[in-house]
N, C-alpha and C positions, 0 to 999 in steps of 0.2 A: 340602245337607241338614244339619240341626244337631242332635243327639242329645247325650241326657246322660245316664251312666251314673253312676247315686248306688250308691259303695261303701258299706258301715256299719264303724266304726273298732271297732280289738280296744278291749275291754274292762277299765278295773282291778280288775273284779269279777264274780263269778258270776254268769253269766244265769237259772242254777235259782234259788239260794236266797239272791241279793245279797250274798254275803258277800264282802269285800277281798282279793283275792290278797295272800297274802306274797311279797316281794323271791324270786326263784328258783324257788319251788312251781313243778312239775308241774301243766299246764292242758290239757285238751281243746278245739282249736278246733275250729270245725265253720264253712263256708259252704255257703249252697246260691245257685249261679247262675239268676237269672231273666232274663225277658227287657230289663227295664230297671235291675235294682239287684241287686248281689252283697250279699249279708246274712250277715256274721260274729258267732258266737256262744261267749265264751267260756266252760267252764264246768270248775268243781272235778271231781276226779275221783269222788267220789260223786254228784253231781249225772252226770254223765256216763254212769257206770253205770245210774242209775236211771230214764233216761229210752227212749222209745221214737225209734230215728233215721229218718230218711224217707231213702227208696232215693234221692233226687235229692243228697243232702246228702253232703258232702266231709269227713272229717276228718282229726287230725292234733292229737299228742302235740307241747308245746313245754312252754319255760317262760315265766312275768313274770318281766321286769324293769324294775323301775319305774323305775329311779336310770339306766335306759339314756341316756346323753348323744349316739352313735349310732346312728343304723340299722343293723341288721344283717342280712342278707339271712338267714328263717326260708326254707331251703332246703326242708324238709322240706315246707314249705306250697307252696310253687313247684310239687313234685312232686304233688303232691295236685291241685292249682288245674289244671295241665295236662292230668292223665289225666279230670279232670272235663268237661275241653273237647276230649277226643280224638272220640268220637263225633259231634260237631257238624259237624265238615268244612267241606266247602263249602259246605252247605245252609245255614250260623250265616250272622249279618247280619254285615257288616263289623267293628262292633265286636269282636264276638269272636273271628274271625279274625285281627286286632289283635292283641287279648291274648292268642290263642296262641300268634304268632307272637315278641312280647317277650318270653315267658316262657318258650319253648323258646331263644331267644337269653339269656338267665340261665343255664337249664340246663343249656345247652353252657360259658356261662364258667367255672360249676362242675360243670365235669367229670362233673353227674349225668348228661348227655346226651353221644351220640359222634354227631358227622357221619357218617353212612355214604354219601349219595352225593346229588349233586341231579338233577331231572329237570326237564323240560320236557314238559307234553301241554298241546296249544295255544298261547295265547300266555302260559300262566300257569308259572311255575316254583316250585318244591317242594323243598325243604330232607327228603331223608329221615333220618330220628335213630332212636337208638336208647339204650333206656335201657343206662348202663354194662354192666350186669350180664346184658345180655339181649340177644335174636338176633330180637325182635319188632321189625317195623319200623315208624314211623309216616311220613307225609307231612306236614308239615308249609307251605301255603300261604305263600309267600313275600310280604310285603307294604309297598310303598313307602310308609312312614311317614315323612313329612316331620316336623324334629327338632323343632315344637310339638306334634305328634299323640304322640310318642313320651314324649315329656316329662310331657306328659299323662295317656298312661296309665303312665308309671313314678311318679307323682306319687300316683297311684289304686291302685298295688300298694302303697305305703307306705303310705297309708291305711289299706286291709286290714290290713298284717303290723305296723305299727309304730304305730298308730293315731294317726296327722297327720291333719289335713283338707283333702282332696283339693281340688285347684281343680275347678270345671267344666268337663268336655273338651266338644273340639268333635266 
């Protein structure tokens, strides 16, 4: 089965009121996950204020950098993107079980996630985490991404945070 998930790339300017971000300025992202396309939205922080947000929609305080010559993992958007995909469980289509699953494996490399233990019910196994700071536990769906699938969707997380253009995943 061949699916394809169109992320939309950060922005070098307001999505309210078009204006150019400045090198470093403070920007509001915001995505809301759909069924076939993640849709990122950046926007000035008066335009931010002044707008009404939809209960589905994710955000998260960063900055632009225009002059960025690396990617830089926007952790804080990591955490946002995760807890927006916590609810979904088992019942999300594969794809986003995917991308919960690379992006809980992120949050563990930086430390904002701890291993607290894994299980097994049925044949499926589960990675449980926990955010550093907290005693809430999540289950997280353990998934054999073969290292084009994975590439894939890590190629589609930089799109989002660092706005590259994503290849088409399979």
């Amino acid at each position: 089965m061949t699916t394809t998930w169109k992320i939309g790339r950060r922005s070098p300017g307001c999505a309210g009121c078009s204006r150019a971000f400045d090198d470093g300025e403070r920007v509001f992202s915001s995505i809301a996950i759909g069924e076939a396309r993640i849709d990122r939205l950046d926007r000035c922080a008066s335009c931010h204020r002044a707008r009404e947000r939809a209960p589905e929609e994710v955000h998260w305080r960063t900055r632009h950098h225009a002059s960025r010559k690396r990617a830089r993992v926007d952790v804080a958007g990591l955490v946002e993107v995760f807890r927006a995909l916590l609810p979904s469980g088992e019942t999300a289509d594969e794809k986003t079980r995917d991308l919960r699953y690379l992006v809980a494996l992120l949050l563990l490399r930086h430390r904002k996630l701890r291993l607290v233990a894994t299980r097994t019910r049925g044949e499926r196994d589960y990675l449980v985490v926990a955010f550093s700071r907290s005693k809430e536990e999540h289950d997280v769906l353990v998934s054999d991404l073969p290292k084009e699938r994975a590439d894939a969707l890590r190629e589609e997380l930089l799109a989002l945070f660092e706005g590259r253009v994503a290849a088409t995943s399979d």
